[in-house]
PQR file of N, CA, C, O and H, with PARSE charges and radii, in Angstrom:
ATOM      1  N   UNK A   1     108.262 113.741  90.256 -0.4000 1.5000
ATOM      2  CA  UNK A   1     108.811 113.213  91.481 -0.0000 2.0000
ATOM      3  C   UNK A   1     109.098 111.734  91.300  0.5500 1.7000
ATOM      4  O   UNK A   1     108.440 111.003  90.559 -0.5500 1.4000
ATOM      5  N   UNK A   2     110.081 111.370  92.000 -0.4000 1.5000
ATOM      6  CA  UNK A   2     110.551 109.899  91.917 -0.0000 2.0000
ATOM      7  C   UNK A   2     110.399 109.670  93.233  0.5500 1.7000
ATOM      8  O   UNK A   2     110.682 110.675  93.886 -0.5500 1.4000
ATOM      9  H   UNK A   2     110.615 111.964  92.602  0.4000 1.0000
ATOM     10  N   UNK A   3     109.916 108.334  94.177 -0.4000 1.5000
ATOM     11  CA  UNK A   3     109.986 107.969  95.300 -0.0000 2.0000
ATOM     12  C   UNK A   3     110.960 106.870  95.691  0.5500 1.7000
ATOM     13  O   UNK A   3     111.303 106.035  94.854 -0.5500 1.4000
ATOM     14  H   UNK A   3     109.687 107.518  93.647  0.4000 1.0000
ATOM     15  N   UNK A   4     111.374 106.846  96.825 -0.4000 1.5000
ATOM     16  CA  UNK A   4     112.362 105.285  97.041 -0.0000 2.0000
ATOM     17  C   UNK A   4     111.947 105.548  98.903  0.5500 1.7000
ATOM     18  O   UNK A   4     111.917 106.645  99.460 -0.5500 1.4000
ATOM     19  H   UNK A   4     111.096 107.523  97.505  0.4000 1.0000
ATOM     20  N   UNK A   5     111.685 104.268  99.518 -0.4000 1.5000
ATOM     21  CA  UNK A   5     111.384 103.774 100.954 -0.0000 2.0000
ATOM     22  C   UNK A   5     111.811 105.026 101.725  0.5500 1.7000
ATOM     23  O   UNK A   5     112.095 105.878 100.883 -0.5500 1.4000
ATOM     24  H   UNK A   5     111.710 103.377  99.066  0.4000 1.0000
ATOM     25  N   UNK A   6     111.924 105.353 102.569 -0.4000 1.5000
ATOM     26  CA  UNK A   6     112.413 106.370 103.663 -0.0000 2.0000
ATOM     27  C   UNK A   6     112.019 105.657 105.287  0.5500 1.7000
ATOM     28  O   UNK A   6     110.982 105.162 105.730 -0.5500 1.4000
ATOM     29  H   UNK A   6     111.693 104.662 103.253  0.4000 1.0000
ATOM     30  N   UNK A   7     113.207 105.854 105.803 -0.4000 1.5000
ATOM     31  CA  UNK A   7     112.544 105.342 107.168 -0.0000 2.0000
ATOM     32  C   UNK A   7     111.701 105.835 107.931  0.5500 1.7000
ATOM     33  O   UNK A   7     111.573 107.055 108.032 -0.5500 1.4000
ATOM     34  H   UNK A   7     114.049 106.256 105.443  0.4000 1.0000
ATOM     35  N   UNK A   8     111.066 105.083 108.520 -0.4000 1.5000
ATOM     36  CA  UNK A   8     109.642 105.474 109.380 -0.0000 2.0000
ATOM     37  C   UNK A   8     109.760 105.254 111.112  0.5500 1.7000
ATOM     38  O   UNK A   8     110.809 105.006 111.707 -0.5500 1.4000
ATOM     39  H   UNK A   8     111.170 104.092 108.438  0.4000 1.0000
ATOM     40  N   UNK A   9     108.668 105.382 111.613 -0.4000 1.5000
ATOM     41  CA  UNK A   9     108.598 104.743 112.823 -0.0000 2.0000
ATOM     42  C   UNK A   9     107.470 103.772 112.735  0.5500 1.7000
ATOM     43  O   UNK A   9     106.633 103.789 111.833 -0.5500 1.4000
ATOM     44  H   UNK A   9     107.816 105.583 111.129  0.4000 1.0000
ATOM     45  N   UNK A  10     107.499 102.754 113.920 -0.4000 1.5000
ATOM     46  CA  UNK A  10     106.471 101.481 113.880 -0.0000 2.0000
ATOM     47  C   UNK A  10     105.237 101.583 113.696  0.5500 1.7000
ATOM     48  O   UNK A  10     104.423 102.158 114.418 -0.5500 1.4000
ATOM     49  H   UNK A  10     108.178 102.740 114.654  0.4000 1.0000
ATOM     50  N   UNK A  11     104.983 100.789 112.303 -0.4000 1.5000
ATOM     51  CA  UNK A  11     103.630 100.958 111.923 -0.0000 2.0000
ATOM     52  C   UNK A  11     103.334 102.248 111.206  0.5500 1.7000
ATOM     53  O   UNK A  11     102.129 102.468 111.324 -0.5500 1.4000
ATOM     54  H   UNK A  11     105.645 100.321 111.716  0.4000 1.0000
ATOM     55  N   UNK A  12     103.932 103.192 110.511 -0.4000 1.5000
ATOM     56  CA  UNK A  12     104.009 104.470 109.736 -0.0000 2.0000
ATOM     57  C   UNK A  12     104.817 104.200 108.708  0.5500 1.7000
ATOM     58  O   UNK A  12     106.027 104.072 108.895 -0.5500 1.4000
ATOM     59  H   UNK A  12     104.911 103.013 110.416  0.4000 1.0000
ATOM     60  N   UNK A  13     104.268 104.079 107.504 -0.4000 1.5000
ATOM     61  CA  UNK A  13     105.380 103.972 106.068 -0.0000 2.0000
ATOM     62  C   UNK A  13     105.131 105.632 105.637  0.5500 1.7000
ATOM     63  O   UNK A  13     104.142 106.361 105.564 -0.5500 1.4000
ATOM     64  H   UNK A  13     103.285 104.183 107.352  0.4000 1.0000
ATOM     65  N   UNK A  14     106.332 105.765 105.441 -0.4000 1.5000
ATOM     66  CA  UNK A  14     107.151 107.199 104.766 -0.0000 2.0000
ATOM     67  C   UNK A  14     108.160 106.863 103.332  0.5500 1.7000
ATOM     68  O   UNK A  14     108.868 105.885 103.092 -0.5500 1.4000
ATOM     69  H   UNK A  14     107.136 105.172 105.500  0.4000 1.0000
ATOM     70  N   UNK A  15     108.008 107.568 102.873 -0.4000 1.5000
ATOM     71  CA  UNK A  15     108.508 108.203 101.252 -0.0000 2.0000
ATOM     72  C   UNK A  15     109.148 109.054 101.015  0.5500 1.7000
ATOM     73  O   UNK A  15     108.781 110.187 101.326 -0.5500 1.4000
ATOM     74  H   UNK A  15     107.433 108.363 103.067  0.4000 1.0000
ATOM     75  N   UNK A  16     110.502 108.804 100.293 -0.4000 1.5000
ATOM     76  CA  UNK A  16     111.766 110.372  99.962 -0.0000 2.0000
ATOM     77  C   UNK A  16     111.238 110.405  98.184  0.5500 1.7000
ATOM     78  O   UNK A  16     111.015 109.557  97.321 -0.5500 1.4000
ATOM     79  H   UNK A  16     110.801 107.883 100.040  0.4000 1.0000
ATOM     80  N   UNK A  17     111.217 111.478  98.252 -0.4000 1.5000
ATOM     81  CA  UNK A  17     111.009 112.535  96.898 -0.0000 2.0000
ATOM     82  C   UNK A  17     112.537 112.566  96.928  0.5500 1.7000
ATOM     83  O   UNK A  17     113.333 113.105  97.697 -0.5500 1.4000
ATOM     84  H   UNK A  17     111.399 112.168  98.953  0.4000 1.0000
ATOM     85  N   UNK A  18     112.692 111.759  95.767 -0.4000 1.5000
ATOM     86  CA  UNK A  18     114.605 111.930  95.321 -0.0000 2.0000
ATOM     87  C   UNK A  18     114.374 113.029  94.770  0.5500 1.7000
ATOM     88  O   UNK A  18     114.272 113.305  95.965 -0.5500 1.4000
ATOM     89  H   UNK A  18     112.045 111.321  95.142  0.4000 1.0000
ATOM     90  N   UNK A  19     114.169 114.025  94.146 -0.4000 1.5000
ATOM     91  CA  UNK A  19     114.407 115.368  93.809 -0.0000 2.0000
ATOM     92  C   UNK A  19     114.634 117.000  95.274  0.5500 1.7000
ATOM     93  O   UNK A  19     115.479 117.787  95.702 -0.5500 1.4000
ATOM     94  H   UNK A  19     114.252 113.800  93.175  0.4000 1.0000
ATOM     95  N   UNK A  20     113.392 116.657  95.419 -0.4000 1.5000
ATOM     96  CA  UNK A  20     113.595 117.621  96.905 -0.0000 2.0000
ATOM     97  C   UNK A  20     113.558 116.848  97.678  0.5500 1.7000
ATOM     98  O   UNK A  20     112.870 117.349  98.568 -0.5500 1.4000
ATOM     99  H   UNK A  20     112.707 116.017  95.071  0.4000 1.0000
ATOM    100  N   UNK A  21     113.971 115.492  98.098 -0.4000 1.5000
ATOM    101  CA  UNK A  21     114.594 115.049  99.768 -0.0000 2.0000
ATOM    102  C   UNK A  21     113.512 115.840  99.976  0.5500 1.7000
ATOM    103  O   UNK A  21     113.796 117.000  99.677 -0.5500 1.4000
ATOM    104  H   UNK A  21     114.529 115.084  97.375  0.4000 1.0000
ATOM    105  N   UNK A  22     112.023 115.683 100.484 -0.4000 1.5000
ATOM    106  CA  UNK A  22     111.108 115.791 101.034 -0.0000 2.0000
ATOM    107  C   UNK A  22     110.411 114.763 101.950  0.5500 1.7000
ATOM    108  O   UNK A  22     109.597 114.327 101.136 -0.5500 1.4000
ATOM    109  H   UNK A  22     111.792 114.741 100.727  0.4000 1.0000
ATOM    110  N   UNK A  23     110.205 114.167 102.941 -0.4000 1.5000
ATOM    111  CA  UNK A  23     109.825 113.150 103.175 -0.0000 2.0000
ATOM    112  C   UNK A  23     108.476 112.944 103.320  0.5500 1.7000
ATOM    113  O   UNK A  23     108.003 113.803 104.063 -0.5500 1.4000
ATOM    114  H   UNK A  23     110.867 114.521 103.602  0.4000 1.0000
ATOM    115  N   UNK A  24     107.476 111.983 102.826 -0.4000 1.5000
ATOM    116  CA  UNK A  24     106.123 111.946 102.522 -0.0000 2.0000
ATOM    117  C   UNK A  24     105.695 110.715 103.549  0.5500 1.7000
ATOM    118  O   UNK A  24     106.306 109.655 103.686 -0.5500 1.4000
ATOM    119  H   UNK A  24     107.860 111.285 102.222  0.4000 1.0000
ATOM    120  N   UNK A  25     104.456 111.139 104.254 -0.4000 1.5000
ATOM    121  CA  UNK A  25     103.950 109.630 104.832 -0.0000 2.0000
ATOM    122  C   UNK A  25     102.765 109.320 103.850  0.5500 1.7000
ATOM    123  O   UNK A  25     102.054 110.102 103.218 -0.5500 1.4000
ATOM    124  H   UNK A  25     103.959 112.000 104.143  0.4000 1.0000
ATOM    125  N   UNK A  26     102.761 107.999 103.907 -0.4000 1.5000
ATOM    126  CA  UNK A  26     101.882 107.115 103.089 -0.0000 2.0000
ATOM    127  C   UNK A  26     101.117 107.280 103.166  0.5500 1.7000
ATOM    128  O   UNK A  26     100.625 107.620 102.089 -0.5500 1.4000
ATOM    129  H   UNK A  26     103.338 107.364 104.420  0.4000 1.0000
ATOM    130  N   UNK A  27     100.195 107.269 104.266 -0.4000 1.5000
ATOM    131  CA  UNK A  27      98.609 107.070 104.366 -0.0000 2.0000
ATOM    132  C   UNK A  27      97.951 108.376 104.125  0.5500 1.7000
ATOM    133  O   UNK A  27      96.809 108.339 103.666 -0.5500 1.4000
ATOM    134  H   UNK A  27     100.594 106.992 105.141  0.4000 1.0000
ATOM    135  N   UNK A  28      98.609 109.753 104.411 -0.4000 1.5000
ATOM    136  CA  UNK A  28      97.645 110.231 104.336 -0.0000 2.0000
ATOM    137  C   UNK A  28      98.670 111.495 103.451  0.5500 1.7000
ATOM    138  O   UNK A  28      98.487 112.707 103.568 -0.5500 1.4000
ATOM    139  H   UNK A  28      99.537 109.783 104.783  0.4000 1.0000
ATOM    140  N   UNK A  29      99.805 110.814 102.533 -0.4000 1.5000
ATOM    141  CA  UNK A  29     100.042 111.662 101.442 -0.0000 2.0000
ATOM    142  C   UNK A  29     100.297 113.031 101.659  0.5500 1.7000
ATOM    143  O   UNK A  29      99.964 113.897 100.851 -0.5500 1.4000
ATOM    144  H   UNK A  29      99.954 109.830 102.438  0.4000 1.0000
ATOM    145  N   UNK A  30     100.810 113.230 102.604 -0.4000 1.5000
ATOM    146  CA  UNK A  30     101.237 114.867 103.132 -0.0000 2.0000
ATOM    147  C   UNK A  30     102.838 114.975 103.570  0.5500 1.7000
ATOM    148  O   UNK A  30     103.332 114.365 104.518 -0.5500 1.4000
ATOM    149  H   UNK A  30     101.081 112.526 103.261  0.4000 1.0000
ATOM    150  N   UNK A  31     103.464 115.782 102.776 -0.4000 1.5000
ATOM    151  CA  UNK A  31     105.189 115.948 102.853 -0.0000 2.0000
ATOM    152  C   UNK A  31     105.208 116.813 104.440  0.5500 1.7000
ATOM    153  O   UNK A  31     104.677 117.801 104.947 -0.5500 1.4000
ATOM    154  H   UNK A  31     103.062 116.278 102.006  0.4000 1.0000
ATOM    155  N   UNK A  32     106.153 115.766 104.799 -0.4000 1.5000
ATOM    156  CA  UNK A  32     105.868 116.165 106.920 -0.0000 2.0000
ATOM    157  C   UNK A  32     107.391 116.760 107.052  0.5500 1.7000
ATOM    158  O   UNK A  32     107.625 117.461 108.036 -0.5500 1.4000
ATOM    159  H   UNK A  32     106.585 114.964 104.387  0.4000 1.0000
ATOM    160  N   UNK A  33     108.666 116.457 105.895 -0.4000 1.5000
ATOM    161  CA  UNK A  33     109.175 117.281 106.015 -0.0000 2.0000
ATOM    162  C   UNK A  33     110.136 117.466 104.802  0.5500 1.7000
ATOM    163  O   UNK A  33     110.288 116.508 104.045 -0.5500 1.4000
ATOM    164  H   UNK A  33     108.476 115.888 105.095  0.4000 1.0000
ATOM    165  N   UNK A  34     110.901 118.824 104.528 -0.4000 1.5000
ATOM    166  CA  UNK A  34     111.486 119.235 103.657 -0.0000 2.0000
ATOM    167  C   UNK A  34     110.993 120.273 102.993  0.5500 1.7000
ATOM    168  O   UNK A  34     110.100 120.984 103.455 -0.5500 1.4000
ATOM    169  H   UNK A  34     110.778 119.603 105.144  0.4000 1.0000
ATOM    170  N   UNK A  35     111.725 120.507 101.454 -0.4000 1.5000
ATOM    171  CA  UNK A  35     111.457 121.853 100.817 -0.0000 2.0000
ATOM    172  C   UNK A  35     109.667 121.585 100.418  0.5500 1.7000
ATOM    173  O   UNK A  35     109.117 122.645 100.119 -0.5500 1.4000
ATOM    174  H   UNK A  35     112.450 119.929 101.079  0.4000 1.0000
ATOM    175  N   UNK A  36     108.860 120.508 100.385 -0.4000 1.5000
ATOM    176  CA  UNK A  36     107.517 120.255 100.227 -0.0000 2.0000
ATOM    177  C   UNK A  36     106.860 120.529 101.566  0.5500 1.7000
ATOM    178  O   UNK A  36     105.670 120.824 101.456 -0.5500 1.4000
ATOM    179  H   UNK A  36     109.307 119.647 100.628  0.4000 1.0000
ATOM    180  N   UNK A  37     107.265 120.509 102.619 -0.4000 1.5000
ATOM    181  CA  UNK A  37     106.619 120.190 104.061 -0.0000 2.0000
ATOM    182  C   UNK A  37     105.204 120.849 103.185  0.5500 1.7000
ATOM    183  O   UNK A  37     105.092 121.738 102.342 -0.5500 1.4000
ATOM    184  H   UNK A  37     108.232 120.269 102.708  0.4000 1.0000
ATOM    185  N   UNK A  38     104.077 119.775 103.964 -0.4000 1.5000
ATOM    186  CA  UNK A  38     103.040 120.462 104.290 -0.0000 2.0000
ATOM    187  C   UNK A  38     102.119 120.167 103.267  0.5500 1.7000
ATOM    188  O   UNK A  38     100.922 120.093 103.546 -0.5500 1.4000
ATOM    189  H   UNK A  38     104.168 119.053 104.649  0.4000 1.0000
ATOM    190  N   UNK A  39     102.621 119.946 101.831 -0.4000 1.5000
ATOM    191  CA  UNK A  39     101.954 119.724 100.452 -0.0000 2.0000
ATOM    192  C   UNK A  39     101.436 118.609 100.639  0.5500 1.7000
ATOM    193  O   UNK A  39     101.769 117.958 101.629 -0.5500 1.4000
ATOM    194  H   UNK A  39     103.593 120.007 101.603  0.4000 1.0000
ATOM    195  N   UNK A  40     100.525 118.135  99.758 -0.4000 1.5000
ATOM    196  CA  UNK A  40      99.730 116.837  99.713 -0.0000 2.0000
ATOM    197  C   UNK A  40      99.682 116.483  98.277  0.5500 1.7000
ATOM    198  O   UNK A  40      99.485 117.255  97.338 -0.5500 1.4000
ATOM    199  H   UNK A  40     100.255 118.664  98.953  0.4000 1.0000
ATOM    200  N   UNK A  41      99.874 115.306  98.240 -0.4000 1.5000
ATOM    201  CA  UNK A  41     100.130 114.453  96.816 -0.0000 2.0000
ATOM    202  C   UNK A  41      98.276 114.497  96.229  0.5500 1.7000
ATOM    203  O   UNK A  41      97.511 114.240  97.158 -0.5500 1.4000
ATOM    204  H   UNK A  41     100.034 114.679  99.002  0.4000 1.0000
ATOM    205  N   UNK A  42      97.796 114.691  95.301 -0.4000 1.5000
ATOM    206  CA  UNK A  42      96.504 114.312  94.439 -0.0000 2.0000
ATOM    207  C   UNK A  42      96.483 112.713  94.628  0.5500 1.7000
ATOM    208  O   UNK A  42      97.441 111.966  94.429 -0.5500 1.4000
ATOM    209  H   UNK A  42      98.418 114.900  94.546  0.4000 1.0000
ATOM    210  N   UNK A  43      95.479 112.424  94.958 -0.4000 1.5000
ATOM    211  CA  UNK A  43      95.355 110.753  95.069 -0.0000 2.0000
ATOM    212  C   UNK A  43      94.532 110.732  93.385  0.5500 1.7000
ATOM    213  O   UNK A  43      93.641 111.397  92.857 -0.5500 1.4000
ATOM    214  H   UNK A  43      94.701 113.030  95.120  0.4000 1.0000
ATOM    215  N   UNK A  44      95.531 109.421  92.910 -0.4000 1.5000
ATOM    216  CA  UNK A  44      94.720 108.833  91.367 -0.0000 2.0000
ATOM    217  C   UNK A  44      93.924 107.670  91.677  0.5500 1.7000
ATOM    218  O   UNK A  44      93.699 107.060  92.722 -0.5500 1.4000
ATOM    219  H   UNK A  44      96.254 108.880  93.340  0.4000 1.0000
ATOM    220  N   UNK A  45      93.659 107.570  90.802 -0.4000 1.5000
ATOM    221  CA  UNK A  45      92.703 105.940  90.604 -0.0000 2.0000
ATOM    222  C   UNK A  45      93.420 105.224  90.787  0.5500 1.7000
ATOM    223  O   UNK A  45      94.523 105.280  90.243 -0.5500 1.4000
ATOM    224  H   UNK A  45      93.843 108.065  89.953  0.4000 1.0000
ATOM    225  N   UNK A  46      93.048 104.189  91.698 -0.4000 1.5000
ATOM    226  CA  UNK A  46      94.176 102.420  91.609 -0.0000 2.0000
ATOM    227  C   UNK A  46      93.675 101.623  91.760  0.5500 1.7000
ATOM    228  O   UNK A  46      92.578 101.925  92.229 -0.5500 1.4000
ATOM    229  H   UNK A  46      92.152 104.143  92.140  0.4000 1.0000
ATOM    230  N   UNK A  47      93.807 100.477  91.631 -0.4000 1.5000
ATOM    231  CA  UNK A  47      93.117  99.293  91.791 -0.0000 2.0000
ATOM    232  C   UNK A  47      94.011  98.319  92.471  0.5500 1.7000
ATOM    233  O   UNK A  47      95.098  98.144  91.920 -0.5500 1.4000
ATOM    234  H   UNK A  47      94.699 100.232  91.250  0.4000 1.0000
ATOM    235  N   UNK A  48      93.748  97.590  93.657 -0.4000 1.5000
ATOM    236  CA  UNK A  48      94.224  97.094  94.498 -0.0000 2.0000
ATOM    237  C   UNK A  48      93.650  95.332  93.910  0.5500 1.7000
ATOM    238  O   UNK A  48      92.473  95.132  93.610 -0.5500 1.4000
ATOM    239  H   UNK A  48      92.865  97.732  94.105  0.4000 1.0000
ATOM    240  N   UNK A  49      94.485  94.473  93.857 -0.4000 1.5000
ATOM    241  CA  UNK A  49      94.464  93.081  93.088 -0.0000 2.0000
ATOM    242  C   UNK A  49      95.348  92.218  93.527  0.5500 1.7000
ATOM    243  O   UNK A  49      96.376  92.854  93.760 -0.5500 1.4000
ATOM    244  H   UNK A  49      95.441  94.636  94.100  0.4000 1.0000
ATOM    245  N   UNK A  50      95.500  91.039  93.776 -0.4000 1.5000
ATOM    246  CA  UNK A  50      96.489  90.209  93.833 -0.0000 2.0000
ATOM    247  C   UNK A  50      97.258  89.252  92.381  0.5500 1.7000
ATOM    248  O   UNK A  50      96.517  89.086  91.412 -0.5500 1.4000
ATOM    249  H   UNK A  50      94.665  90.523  93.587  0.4000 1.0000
ATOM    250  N   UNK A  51      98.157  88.891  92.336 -0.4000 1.5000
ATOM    251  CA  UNK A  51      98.728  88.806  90.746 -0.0000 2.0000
ATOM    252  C   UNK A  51      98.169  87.754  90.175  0.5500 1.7000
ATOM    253  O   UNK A  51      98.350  87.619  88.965 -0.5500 1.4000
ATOM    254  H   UNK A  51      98.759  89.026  93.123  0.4000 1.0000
ATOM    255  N   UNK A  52      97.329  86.721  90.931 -0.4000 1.5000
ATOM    256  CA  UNK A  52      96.430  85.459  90.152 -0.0000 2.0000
ATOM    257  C   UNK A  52      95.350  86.479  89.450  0.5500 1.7000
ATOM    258  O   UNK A  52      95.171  86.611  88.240 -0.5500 1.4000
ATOM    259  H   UNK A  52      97.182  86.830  91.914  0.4000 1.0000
ATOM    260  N   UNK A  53      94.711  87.129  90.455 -0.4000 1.5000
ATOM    261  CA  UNK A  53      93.564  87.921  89.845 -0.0000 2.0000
ATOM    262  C   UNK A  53      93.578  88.732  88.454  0.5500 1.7000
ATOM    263  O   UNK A  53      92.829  88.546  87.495 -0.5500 1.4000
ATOM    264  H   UNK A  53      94.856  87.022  91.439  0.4000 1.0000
ATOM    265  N   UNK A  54      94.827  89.871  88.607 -0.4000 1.5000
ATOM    266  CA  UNK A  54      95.285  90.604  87.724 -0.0000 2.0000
ATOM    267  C   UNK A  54      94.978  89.845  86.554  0.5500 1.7000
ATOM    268  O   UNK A  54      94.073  89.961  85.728 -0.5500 1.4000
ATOM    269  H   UNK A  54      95.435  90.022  89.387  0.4000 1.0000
ATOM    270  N   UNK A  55      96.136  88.868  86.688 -0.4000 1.5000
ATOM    271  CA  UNK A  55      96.967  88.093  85.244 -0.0000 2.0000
ATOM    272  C   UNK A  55      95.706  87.490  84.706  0.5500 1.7000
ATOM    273  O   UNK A  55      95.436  87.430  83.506 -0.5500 1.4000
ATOM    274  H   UNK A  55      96.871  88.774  87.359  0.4000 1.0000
ATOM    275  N   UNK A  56      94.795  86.954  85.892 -0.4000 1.5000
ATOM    276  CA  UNK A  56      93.694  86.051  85.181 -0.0000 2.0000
ATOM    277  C   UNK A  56      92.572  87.452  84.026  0.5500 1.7000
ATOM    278  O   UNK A  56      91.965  87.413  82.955 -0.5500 1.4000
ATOM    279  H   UNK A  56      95.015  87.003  86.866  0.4000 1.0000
ATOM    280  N   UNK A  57      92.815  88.349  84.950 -0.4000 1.5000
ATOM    281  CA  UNK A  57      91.925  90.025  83.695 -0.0000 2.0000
ATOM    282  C   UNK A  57      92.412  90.178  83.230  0.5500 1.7000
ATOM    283  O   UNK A  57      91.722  90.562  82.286 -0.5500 1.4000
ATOM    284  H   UNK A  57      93.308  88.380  85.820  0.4000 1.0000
ATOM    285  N   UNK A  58      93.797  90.275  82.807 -0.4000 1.5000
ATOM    286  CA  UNK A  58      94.632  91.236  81.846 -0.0000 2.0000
ATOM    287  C   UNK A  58      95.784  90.308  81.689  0.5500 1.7000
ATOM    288  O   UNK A  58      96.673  90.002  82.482 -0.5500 1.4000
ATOM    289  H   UNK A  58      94.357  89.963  83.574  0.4000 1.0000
ATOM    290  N   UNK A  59      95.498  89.865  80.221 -0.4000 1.5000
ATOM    291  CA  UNK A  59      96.537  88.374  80.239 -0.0000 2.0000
ATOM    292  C   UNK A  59      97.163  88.821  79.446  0.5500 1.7000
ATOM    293  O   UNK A  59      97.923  87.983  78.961 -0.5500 1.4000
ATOM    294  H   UNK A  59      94.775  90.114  79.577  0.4000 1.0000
ATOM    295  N   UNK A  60      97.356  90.951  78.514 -0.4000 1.5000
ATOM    296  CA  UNK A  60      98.453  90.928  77.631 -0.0000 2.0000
ATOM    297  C   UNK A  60      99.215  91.222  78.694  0.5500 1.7000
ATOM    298  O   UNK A  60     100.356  91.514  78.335 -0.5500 1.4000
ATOM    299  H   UNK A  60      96.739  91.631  78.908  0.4000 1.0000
ATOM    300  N   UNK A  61      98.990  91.284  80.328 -0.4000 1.5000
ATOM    301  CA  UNK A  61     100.097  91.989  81.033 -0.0000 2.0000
ATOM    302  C   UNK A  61     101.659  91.554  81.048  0.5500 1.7000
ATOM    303  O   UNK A  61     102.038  90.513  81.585 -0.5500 1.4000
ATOM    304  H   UNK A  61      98.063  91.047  80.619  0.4000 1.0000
ATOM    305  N   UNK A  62     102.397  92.339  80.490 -0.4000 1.5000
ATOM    306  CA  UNK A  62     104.002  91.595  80.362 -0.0000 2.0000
ATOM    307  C   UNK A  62     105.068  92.142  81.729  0.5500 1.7000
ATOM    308  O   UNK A  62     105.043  93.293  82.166 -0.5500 1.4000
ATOM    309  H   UNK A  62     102.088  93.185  80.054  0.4000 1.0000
ATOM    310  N   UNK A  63     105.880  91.149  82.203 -0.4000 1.5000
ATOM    311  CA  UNK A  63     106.747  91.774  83.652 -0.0000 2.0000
ATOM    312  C   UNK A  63     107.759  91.940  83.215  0.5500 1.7000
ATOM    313  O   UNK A  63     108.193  91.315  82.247 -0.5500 1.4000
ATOM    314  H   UNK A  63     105.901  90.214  81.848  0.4000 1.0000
ATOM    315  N   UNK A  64     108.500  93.022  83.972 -0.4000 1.5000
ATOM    316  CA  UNK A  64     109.961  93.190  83.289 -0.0000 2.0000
ATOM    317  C   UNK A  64     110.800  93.401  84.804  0.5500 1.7000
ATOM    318  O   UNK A  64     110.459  94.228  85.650 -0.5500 1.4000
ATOM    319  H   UNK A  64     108.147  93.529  84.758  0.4000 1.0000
ATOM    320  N   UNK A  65     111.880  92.531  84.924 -0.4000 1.5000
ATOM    321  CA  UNK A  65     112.461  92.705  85.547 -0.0000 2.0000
ATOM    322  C   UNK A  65     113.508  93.897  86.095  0.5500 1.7000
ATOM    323  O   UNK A  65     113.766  94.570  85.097 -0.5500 1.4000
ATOM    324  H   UNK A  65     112.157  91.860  84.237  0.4000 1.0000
ATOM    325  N   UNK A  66     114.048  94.312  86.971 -0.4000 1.5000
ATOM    326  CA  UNK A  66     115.033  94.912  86.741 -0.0000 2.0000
ATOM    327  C   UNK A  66     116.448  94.394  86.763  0.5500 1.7000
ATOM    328  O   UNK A  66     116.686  93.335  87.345 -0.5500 1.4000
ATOM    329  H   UNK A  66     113.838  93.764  87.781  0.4000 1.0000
ATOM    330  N   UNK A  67     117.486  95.140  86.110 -0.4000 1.5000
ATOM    331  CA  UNK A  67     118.580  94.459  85.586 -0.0000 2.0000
ATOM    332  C   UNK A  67     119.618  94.398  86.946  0.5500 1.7000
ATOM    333  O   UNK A  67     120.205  95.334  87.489 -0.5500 1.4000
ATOM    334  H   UNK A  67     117.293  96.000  85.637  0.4000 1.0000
ATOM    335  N   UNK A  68     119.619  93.566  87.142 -0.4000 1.5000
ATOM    336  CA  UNK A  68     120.540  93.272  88.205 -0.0000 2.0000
ATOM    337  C   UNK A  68     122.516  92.583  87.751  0.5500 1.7000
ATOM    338  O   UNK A  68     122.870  91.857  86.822 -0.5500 1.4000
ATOM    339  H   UNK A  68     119.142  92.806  86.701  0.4000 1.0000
ATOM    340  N   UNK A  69     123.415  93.274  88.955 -0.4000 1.5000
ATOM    341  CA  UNK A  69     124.635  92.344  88.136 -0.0000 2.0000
ATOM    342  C   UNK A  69     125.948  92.913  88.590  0.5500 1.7000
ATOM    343  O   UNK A  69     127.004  92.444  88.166 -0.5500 1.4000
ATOM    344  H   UNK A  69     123.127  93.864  89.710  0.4000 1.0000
TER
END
């Protein structure tokens, strides 16, 4: 699955599954509508950091932009 923004209502972030146009809400990872309705994403490990913090732990970290033009 690939994700890109989807519109929401106030205060609710939602997610399109570019493959099945499924739409996913954020918080609690459940496709509310489309050919997924109803499925729930596996939550992974993450680590939540701000980029002083990061960079200051993990200083081979390299950024790559995207190509804009």
């Amino acid at each position: 699955m690939s994700f890109e923004p989807a519109a929401g209502r106030a205060g609710v972030a939602f997610m399109r599954d570019r493959e099945t146009r499924s739409i996913w809400q954020v918080l609690t990872r459940q496709a509310v509508e489309g050919e997924l309705s109803g499925e729930r994403l596996e939550r992974l490990p993450s680590h939540y950091s701000c980029w002083l913090d990061w960079s200051d732990f993990y200083t081979e970290t390299e950024l790559y932009a995207a190509a804009t033009g």
